[in-house]
C-alpha positions in Angstrom: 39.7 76.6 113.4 39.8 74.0 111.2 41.7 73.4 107.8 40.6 72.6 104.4 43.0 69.5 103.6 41.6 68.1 107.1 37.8 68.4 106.6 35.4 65.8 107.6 31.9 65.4 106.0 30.4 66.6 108.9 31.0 69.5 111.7 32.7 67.6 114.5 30.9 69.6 117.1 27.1 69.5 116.2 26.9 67.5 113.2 26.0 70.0 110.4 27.2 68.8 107.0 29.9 70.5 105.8 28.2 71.1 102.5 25.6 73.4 103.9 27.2 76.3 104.6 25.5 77.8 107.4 27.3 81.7 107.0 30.7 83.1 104.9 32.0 85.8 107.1 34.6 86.5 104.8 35.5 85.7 101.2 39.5 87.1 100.3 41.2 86.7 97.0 44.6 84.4 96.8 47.5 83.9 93.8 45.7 80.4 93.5 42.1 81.3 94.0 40.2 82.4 97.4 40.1 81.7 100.9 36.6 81.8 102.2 35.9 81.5 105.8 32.8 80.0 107.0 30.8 79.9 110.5 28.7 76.4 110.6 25.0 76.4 112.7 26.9 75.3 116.1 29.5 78.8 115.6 32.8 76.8 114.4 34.6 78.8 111.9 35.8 76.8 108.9 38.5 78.0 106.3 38.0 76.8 102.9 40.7 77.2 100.2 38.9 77.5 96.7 40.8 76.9 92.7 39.6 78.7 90.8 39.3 78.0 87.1 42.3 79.7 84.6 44.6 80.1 87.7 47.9 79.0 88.2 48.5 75.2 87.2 45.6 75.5 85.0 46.0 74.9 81.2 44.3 76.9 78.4 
């Protein structure tokens, strides 16, 4: 499983880009946002941490 904070452009096993999200298995709610996870073309599963906008650190 890979990490968020060390994601490459590209899937390090086949190739896909990272920006083409092949399947979400799973999308989960956080204090800061959401945590999706991901399955690319080749199988890899991908977490993703997401911000979303008026959470915490966010100004009004």
């Amino acid at each position: 499983m890979e990490s968020c904070t060390n994601r490459a452009q590209a899937c390090p096993d086949c190739g896909w880009p990272e920006s083409e999200i092949y399947q979400v298995v799973s999308r989960h709610p956080t204090s800061t946002g959401m945590v999706v996870y991901t399955r690319c073309a080749c199988g890899r599963l991908q977490v993703r941490s997401l911000s979303l906008p008026g959470g915490p650190g966010t100004q009004r």
